[in-house]
C-alpha positions in Angstrom: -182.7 -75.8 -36.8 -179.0 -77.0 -37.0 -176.3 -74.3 -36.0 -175.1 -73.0 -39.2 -171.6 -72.6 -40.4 -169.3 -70.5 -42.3 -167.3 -73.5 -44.3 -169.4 -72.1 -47.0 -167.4 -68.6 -47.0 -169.1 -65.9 -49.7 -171.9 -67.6 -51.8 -174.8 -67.0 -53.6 -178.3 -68.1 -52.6 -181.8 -68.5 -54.1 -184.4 -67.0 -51.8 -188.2 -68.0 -52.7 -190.6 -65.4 -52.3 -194.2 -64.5 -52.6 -194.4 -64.0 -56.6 -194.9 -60.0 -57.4 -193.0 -59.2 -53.9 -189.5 -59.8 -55.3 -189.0 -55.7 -55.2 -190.5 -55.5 -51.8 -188.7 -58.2 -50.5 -184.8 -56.6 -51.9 -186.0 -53.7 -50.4 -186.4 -54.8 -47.1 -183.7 -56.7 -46.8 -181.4 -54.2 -47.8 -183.1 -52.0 -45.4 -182.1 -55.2 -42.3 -179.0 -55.4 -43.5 -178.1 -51.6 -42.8 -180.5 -52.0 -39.5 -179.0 -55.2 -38.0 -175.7 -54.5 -39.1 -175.1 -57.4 -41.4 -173.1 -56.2 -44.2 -170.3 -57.9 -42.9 -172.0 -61.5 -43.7 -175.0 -60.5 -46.2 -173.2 -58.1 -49.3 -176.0 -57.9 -51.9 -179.3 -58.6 -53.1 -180.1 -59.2 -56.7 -183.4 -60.0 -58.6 -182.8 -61.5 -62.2 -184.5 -59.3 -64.9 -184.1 -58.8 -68.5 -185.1 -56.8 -71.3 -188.1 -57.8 -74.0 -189.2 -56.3 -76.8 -192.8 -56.7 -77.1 -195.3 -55.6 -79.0 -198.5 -53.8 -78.3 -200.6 -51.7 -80.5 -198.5 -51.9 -83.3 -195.9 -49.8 -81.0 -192.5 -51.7 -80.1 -191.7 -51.6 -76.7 -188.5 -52.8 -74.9 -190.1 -53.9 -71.4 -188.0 -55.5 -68.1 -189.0 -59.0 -67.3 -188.0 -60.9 -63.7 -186.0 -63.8 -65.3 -187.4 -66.3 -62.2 -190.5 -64.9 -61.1 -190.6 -65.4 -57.1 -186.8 -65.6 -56.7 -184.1 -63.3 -55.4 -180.9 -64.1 -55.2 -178.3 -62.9 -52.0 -174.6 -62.7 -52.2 -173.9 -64.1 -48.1 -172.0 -66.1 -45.2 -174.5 -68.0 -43.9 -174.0 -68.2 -39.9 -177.3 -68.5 -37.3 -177.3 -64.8 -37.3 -177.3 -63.9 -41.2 -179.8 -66.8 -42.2 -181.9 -65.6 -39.0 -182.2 -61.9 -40.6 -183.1 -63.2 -44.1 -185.3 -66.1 -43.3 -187.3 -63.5 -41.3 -188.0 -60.8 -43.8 -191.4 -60.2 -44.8 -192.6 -62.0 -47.4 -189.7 -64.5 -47.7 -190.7 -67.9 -47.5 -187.5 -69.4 -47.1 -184.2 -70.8 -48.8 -183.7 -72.9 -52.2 -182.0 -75.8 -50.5 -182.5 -79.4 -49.0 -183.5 -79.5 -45.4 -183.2 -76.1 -43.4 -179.8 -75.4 -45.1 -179.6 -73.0 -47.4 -177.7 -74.6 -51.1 -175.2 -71.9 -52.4 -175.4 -71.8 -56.8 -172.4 -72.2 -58.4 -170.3 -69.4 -59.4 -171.0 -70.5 -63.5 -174.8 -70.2 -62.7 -174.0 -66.6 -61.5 -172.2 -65.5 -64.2 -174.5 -67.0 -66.7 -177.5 -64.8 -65.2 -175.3 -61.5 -64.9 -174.4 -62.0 -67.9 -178.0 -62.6 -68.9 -179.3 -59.6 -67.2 -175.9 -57.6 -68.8 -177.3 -57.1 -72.2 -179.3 -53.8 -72.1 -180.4 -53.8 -75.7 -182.7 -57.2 -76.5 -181.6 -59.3 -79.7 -183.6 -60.0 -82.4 -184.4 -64.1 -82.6 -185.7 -64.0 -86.3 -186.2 -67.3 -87.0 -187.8 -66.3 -90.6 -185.7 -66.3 -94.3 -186.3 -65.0 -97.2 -188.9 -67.7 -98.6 -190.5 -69.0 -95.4 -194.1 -68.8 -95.7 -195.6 -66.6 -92.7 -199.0 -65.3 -91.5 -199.2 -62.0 -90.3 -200.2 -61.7 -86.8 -200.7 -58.0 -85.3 -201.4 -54.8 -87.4 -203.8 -53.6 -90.3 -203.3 -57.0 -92.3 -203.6 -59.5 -89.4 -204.3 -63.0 -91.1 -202.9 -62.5 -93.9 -200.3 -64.9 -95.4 -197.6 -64.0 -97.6 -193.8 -65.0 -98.2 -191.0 -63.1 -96.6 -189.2 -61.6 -99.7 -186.5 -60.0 -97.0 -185.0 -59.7 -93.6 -183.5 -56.8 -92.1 -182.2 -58.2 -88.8 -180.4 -55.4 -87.4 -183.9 -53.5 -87.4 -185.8 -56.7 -86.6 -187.9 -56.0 -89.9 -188.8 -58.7 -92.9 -190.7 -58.0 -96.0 -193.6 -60.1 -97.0 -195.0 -60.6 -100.4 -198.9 -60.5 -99.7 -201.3 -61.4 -102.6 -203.8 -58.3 -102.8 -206.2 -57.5 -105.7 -204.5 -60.3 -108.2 -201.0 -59.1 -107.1 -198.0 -59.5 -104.8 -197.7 -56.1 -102.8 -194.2 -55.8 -100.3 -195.4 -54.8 -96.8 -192.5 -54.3 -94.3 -193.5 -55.8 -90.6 -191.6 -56.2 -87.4 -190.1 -59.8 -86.8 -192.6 -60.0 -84.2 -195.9 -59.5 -86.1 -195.2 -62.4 -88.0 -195.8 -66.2 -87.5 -193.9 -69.0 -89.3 -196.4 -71.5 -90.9 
């Protein structure tokens, strides 16, 4: 491995990990960093992660998702002894990079995924109107097709126009039980 240098100064890097160890693998290398000393050249550890809304049961729920599954990113100078302690940590399986050099992202690519992770409450992406036909897809009248008669999207609701029993009866869903045809 070449001797690594510090022309790089402060950057961030992409680690690649086992997927589903991403928590582990933060955890201990935070722990090496405060055992080996290295907070001088390795200053944080990040894993991308945002919030969903999903929904199961009929039940909204707001859940965390990793944004790169099998990717954490460190804040670091790389020199022999910093990419020694994070190349070694369990369940790391090495740098995002060409060669054995570790390639820093660019500060843009940073600041797009904090500001990606930033927004604690999810956004509605209805991409309904009033007039789209839809067909419903979770809940008591899963199948059904109707037309949405309103949208509500600061609840994340729409109205559809279902034909029941010779008639058009209003039934108000969540955005996300319903399908555009």
């Amino acid at each position: 491995m070449p001797k690594q240098t510090l022309k790089q100064g402060r950057k961030w890097y992409v680690l690649h990990t086992y997927s589903g160890y991403e928590e582990n693998v933060a955890r201990n290398l935070r722990q090496r960093i405060e055992s080996m000393d290295m907070q001088d050249k390795i200053y944080s550890v990040l894993i991308p992660t945002e919030n969903k809304i999903r929904i199961r049961n009929g039940k909204r729920r707001i859940v965390t998702e990793k944004i790169f599954p099998g990717y954490v990113l460190v804040e670091m100078m790389v020199t022999d002894d910093s990419w020694y302690v994070v190349r070694n940590t369990p369940n790391v399986t090495g740098f995002v990079g060409s060669g054995t050099t570790p390639t820093p992202i660019s500060d843009d690519e940073v600041k797009e995924i904090q500001k990606r992770m930033g927004i604690t409450e999810p956004k509605y992406k209805i991409d309904v109107g009033v007039g789209s036909p839809v067909k419903i897809t979770d809940g008591p009248f899963k199948e059904y097709e109707g037309k949405v008669s309103e949208v509500d999207e600061a609840r994340g609701k729409v109205k559809v126009l279902v034909s029941m029993f010779g008639r058009e009866t209003p039934i108000e869903l969540d955005f996300l039980q319903v399908k555009k045809i």
